[in-house]
MDAnalysis code that builds the backbone (N, CA, C; Angstrom):
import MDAnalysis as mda
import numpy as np

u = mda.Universe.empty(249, n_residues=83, atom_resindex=np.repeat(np.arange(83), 3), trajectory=True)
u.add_TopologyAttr("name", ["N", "CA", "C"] * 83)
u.add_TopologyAttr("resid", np.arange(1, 84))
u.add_TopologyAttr("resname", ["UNK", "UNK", "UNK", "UNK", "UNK", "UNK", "UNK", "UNK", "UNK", "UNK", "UNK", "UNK", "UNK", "UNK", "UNK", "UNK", "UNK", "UNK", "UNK", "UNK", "UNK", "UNK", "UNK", "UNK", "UNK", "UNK", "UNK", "UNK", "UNK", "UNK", "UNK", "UNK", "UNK", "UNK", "UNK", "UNK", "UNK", "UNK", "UNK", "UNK", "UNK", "UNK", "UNK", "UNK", "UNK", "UNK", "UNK", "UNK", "UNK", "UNK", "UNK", "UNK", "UNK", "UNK", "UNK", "UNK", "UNK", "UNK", "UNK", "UNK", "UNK", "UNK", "UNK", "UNK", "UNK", "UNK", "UNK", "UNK", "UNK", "UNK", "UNK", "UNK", "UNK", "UNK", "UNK", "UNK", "UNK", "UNK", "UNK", "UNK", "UNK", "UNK", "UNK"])
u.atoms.positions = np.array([
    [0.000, -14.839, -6.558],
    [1.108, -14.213, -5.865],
    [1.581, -15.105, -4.730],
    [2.824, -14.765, -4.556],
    [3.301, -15.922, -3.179],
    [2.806, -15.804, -2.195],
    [3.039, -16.232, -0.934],
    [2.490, -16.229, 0.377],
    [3.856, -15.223, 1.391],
    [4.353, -14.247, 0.828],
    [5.166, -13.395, 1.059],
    [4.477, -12.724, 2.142],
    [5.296, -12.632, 3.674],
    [5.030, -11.850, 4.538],
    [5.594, -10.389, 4.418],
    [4.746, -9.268, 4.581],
    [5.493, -7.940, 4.129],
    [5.514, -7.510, 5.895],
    [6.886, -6.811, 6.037],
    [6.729, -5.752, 7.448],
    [6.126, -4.255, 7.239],
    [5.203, -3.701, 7.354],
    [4.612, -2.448, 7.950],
    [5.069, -1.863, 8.870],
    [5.239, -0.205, 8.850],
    [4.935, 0.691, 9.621],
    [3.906, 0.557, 10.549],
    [3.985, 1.580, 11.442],
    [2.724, 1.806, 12.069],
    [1.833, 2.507, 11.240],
    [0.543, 2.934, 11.422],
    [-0.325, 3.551, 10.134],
    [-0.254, 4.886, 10.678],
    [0.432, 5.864, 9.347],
    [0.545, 7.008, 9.242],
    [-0.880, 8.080, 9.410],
    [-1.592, 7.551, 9.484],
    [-2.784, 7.897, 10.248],
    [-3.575, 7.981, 11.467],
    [-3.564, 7.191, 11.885],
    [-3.714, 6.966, 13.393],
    [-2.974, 6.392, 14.196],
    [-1.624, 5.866, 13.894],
    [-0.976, 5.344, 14.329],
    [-1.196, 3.552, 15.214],
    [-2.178, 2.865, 14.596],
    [-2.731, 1.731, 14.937],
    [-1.996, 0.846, 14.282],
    [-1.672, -0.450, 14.660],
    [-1.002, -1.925, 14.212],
    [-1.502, -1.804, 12.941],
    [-0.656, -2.149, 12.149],
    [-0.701, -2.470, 10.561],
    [-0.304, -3.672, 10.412],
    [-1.237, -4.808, 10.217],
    [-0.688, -6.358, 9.914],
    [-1.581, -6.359, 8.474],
    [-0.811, -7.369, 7.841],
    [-1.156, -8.185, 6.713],
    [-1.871, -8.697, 6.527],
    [-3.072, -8.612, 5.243],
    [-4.070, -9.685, 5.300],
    [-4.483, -9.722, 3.805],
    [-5.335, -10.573, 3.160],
    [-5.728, -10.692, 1.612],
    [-6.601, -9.907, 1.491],
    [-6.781, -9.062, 0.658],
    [-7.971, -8.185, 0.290],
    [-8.039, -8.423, -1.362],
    [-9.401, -7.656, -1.702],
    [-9.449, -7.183, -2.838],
    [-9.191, -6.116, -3.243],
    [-8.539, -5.702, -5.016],
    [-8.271, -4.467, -4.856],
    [-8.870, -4.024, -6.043],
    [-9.642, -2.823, -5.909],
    [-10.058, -1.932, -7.093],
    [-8.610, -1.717, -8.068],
    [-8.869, -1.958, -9.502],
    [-7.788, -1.540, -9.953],
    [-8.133, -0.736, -11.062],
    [-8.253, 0.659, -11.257],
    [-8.856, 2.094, -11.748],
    [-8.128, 2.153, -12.783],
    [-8.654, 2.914, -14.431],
    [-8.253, 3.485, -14.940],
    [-8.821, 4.884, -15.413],
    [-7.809, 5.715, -14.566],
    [-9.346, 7.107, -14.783],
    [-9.771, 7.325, -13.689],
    [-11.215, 7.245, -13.779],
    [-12.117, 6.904, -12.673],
    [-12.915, 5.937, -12.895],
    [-12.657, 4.975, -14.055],
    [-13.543, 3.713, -14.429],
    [-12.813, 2.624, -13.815],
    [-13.352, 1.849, -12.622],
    [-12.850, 0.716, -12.457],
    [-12.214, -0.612, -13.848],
    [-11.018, -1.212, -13.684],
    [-11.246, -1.731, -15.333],
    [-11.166, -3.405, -14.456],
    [-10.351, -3.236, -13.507],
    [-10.678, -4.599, -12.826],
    [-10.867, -5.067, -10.959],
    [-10.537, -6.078, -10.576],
    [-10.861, -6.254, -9.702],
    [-9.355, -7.336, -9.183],
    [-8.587, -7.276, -8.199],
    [-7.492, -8.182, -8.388],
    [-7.752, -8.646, -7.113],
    [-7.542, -10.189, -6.680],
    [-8.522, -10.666, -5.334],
    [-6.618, -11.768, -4.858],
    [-6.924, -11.599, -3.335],
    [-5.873, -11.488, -2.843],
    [-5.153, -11.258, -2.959],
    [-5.031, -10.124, -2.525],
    [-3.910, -9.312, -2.697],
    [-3.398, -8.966, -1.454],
    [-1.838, -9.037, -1.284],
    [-1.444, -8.762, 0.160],
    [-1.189, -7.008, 0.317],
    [-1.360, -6.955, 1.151],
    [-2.087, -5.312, 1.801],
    [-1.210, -5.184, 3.424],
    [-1.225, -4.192, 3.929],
    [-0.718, -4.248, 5.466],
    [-2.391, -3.260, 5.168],
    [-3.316, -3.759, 6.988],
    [-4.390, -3.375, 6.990],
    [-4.706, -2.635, 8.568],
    [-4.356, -1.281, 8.626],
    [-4.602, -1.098, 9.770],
    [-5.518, -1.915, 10.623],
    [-5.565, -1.776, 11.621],
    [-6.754, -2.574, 12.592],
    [-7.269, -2.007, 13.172],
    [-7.233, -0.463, 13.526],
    [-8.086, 0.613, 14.223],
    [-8.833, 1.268, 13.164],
    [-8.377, 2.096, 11.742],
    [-8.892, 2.483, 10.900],
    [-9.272, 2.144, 9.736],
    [-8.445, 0.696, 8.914],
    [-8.649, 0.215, 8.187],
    [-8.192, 0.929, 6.788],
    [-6.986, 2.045, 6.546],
    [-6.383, 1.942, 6.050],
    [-5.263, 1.062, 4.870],
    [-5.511, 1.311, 3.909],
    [-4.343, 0.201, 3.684],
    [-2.909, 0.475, 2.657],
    [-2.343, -0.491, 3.254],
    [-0.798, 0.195, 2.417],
    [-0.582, -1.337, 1.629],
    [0.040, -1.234, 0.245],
    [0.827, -2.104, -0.530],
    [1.955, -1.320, -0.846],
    [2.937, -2.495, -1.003],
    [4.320, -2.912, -1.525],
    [4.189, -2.555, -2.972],
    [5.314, -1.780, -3.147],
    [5.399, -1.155, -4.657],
    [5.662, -2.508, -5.542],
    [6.492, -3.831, -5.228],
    [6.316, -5.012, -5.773],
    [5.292, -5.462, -5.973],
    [4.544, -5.441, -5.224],
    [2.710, -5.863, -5.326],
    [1.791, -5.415, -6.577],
    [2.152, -4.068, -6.437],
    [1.609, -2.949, -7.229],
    [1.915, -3.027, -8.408],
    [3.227, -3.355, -9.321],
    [3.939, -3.489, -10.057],
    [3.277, -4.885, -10.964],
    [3.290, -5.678, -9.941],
    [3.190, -6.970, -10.371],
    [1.562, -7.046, -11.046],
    [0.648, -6.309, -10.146],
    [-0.928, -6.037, -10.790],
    [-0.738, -5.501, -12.020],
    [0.045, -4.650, -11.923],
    [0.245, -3.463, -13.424],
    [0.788, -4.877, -14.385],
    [1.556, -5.665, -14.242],
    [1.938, -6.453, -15.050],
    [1.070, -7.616, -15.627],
    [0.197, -7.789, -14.379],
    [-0.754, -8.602, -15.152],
    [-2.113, -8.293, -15.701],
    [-2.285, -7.106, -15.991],
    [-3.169, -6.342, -16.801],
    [-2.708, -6.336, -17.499],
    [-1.495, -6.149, -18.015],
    [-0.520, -6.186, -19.015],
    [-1.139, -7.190, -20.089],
    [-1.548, -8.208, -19.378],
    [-1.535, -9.712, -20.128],
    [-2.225, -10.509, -19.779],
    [-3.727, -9.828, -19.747],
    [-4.911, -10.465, -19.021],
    [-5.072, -12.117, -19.541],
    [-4.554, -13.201, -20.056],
    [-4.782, -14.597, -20.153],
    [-5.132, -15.336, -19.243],
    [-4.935, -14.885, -18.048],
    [-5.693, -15.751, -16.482],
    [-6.203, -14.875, -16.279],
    [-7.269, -14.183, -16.597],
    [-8.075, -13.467, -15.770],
    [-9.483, -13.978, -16.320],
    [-10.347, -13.672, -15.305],
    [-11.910, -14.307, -15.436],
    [-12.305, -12.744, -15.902],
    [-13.352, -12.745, -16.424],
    [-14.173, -11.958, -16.864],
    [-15.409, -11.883, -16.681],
    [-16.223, -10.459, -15.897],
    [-17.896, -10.772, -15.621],
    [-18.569, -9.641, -16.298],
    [-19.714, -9.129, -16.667],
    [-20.038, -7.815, -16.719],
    [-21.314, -7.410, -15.776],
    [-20.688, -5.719, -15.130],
    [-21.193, -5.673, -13.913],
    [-22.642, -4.416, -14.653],
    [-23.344, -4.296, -13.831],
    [-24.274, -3.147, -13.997],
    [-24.396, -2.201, -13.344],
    [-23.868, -1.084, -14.065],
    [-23.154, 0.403, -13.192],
    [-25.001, 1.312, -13.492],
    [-25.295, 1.573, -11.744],
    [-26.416, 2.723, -11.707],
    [-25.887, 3.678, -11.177],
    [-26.629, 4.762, -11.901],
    [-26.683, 5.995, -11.273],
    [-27.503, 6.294, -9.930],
    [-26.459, 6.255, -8.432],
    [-27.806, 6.900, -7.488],
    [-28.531, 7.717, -8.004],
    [-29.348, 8.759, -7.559],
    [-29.841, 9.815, -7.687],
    [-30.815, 10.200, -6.481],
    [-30.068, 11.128, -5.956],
    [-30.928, 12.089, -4.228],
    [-32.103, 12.151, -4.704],
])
């Protein structure tokens, strides 16, 4: 993805600075994680840690699941806690 600066709100939550930064993002189908998409631009609160993406952002993940050919592949090992 480009090096696109996004402007943020303040965070509709606590109302703390929302700046931009790379994260990783769970990307769910269901409730089964199916991947993992790594930098990804985010606005990231700084008091609560909230985070908001750009429906372009979002779009663009959906698109490249679409057509996984650059994507790496690992397999993870899912446990059950248990109290």
């Amino acid at each position: 993805m480009a090096k696109t600066k996004y402007k943020y709100d303040d965070c509709t939550y606590c109302g703390g600075r929302v700046k931009e930064r790379r994260v990783q993002k769970p990307c769910f189908w269901g409730d089964k994680m199916v991947a993992l998409a790594n930098k990804v631009p985010a606005g990231v609160c700084e008091q609560c840690g909230e985070r908001y993406y750009k429906a372009a952002v979002l779009k663009r993940i959906e698109a490249e699941l679409k057509t996984p050919r650059r994507a790496r592949e690992i397999r993870l090992l899912v446990i059950e806690y248990a109290a």
